[in-house]
N, C-alpha and C positions, 0 to 999 in steps of 0.2 A: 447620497444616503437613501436607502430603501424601506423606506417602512413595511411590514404586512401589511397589503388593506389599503396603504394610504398612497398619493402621490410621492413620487421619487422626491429628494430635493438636489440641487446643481449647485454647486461652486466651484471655485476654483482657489488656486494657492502660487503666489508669487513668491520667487525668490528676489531680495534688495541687495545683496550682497554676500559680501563672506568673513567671517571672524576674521582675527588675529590667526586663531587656532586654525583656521580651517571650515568651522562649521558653520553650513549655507544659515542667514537671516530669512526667515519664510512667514509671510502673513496668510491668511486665508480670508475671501469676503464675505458677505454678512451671511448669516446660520451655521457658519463653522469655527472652529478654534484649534491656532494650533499651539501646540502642549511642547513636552520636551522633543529636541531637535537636536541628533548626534551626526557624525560622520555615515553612519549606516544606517539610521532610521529616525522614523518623522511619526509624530500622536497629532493625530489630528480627531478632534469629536463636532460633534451636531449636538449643543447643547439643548434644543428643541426637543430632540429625541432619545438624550440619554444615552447616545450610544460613540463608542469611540474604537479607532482602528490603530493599530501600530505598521507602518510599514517597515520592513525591514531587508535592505540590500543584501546580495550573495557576499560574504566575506571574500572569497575566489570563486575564478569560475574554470574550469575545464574543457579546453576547447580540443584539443585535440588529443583524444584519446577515440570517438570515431569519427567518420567522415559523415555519415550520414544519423536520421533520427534513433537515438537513445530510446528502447522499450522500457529496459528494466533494468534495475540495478540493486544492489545489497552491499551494506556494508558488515566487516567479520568484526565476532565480539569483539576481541579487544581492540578495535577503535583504525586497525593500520592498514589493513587491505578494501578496498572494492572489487565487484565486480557490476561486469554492465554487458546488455547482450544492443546491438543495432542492426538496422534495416539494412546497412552493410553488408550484413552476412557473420560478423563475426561477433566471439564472446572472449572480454578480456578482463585480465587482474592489473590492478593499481594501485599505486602508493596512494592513502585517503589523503595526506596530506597535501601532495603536492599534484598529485592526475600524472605519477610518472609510468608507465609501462613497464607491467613484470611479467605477465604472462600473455601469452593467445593460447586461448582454447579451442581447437580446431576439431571436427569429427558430425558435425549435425550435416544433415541437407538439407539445405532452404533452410530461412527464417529457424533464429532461436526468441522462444517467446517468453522466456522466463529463469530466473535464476536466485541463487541465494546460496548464502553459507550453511554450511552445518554449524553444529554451538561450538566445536573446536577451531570455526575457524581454519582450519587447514585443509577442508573439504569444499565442493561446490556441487551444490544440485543443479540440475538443468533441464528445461522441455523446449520441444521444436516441432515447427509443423509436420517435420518428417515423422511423427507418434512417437519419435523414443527419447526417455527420461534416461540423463549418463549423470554420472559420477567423475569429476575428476578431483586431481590431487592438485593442491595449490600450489607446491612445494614444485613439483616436477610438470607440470600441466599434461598429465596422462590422466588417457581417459579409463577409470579402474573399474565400471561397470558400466554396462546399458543393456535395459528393460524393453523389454518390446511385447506389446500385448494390446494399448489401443489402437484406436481403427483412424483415427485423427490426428488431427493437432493437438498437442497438450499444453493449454491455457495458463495453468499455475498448478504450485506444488506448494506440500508443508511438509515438516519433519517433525515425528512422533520422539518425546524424549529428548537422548539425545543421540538419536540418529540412527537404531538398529532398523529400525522400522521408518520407508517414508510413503506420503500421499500425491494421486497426483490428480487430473482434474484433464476434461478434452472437449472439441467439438465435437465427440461420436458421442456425450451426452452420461458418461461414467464415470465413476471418482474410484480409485482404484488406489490396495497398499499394499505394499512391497516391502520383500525381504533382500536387505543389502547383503547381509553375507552372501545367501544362495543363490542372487541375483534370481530372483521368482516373485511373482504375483499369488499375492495371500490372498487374494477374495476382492470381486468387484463391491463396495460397498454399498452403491448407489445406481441405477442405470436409469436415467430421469426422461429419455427419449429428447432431451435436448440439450444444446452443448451446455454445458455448466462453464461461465468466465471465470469463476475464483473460488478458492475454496480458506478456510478458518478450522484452526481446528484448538478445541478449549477445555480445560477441566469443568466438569458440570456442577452445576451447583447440587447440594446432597438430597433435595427435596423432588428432583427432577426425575421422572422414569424413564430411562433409555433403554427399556426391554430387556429379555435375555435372547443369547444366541440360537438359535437353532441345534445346534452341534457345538461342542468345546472346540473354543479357540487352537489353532495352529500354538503347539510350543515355542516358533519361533515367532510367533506378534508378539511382542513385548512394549508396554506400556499404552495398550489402547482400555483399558479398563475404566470407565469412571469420565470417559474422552468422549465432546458431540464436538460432529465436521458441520460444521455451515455449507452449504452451496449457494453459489450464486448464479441463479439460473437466464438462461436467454430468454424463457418463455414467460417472464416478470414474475418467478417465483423463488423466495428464499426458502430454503428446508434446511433443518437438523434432522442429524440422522445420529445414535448409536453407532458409533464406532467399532466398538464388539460385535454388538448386537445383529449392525445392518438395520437397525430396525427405525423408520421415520419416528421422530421426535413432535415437528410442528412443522406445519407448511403456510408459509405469508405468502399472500398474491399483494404485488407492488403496482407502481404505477405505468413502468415500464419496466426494459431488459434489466436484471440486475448484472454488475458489472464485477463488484468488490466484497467484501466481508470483513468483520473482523469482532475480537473479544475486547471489549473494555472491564471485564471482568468475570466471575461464573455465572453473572446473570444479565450484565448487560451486552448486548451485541449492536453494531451500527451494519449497515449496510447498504452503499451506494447506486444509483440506476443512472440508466440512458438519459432520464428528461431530468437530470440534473436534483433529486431526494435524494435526502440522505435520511433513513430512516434509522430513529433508535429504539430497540423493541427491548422488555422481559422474556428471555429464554423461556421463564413459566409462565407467564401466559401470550400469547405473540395476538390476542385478538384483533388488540388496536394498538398503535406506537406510542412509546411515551413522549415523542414528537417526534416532527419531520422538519428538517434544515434545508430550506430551499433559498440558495444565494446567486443563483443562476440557473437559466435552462441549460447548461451545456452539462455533458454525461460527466459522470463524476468516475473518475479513473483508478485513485487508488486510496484508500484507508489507512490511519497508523495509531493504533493508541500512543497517544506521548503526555507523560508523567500524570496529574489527572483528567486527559482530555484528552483531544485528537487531532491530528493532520488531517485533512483532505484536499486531493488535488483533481482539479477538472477539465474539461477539453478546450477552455477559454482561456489558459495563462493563469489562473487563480491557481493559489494554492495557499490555503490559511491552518492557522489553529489556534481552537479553543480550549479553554482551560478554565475550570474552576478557578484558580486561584487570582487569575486575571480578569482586572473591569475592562478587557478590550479585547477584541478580536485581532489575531498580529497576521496578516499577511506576510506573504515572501514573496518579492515581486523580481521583477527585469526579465520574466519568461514572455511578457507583454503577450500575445492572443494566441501562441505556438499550446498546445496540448502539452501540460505536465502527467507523465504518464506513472512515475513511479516515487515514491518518498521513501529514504529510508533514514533512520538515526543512528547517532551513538553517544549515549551523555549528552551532550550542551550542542552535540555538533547535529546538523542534518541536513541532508544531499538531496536533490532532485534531479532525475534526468526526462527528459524534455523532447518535442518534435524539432526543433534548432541544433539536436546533437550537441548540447552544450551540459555538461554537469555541474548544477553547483551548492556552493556547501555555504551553511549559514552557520554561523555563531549565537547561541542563545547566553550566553555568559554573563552577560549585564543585564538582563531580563528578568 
């Protein structure tokens, strides 16, 4: 246990045996307590310090869908496809249930560093170090568009709506949006002179001024009105920017490289760094955070709001979340010190992919 402030405290937890049922008998020694004890997860608290963790095991794990480390992965709205891009070289679709192989998506050179569904589900976005953002079809694994206009590798993407319009994000330091039909670049949004790792993109809250354009918007952007992009920048700065507009919103200087982003609603945002913060700030006013979550010094990799509260996972094998509604913090463990790179959910279920090339999916069901 870690206090703020205060000396660590150490124990340890023994298992005596195993039920009838199955389920391991586990004691813990003196300053710790353990709580309920299922097939898949152990409550263990520090009644000293008022504070209590849930651990909870991969329901399955998915070993071989790549050979090597797992970047990124997304699951499709309704619940039955993944995808996953690795240091292998390749990006593939899968049964979410079982990790079976339905597609290879083939067409990047070098390194794919990002991916996700569209909201139909039947679509897949993609960036690579070779600079270009493709389009393919789930269905037929054709590649039905690619973009070409940064100068780099493209870090991460988002989809505006649903999907006429998407975002993408590079090491040449520019957040740029694109029109799917015309396959064309509508406007660099952003050019920050440093690579930007992640980008967010969120309805603003109504009190917020995100500027006006310059010039009337392109008739083909559709649904960026009313829309701020977060950046997560390499040079320990998080910025909003106007979407429409172009126009900077708020610039935070962090502690270090910012990694991650995300919305937990139009006014709250979180946003993770290199030396392991996790900053949660007010969009209106970003002067100082409404606090900062430091559970490790290792870089915090990726962000997820989940139901009232959030996933994050970091470069040490953690990967937890918090929640309002819960007096504990629940871990998702067995990635042991491998970097969890990416979390994604759906309902009850939710998947991590990892530097062990291993995917796996947790069951929040009984929780």
């Amino acid at each position: 246990c870690c206090p703020p402030g205060k000396p660590t405290l150490y124990g340890s937890v023994t298992r005596r045996g195993l039920s009838s049922d199955g389920v391991p008998d586990i004691v813990a020694s003196e300053g710790f307590v353990v709580g309920e004890v299922t097939k898949k997860s152990i409550l263990i608290s520090c009644p000293h310090e008022n504070v209590s963790t849930k651990f909870l095991a991969p329901y399955t794990s998915f070993c071989r869908i790549h050979q090597k480390s797992i970047t990124c992965l997304d699951i499709s709205s309704g619940g039955g496809l993944g995808v996953s891009t690795s240091t292998d070289g390749t990006m593939k679709i899968w049964q979410a249930a079982n990790g079976e192989i339905r597609r290879l998506l083939e067409g990047h050179v070098y390194d794919v560093n990002c991916c996700r569904f569209f909201p139909s589900g039947l679509v897949v976005l993609s960036g690579g170090m070779d600079a270009q953002l493709k389009i393919w079809s789930a269905e037929d694994s054709s590649c039905v568009v690619t973009f070409k206009g940064h100068k780099r590798g493209i870090l991460d993407t988002a989809i505006v709506d649903r999907g006429r319009n998407v975002l993408s994000c590079s090491r040449d330091g520019t957040a740029r949006l694109w029109d799917c039909g015309k396959s064309a670049c509508l406007g660099v949004i952003a050019d920050c002179g440093s690579p930007i790792n992640g980008v967010a993109m969120g309805t603003a809250d109504n009190s917020l001024n995100l500027g006006t354009p310059e010039k009337p918007p392109s008739e083909r952007e559709v649904g960026t009105e009313g829309k701020i992009l977060l950046l997560a920048r390499e040079d320990k700065k998080l910025q909003g920017v106007g979407l429409q507009s172009r126009q900077p919103v708020f610039l935070f200087v962090g502690s270090d490289a910012f990694n991650c982003c995300t919305f937990l609603s139009s006014t709250y945002i979180l946003a993770g760094t290199q030396d392991g913060n996790i900053y949660q700030l007010d969009v209106r006013n970003t002067n100082a955070p409404i606090q900062v979550i430091h559970r490790s010094g290792a870089p915090v990799l990726s962000l997820l709001p989940y139901r009232d509260g959030f996933i994050a996972s970091q470069g040490d094998g953690t990967c937890f979340i918090v929640q309002q509604d819960l007096d504990y913090v629940l871990d998702l463990t067995e990635a042991d010190c491998d970097p969890v790179y990416k979390v994604a959910s759906w309902e009850k279920e939710i998947y991590t992919c990892c530097r062990d090339g291993i995917v796996r999916r947790y069951q929040l069901a009984d929780l």
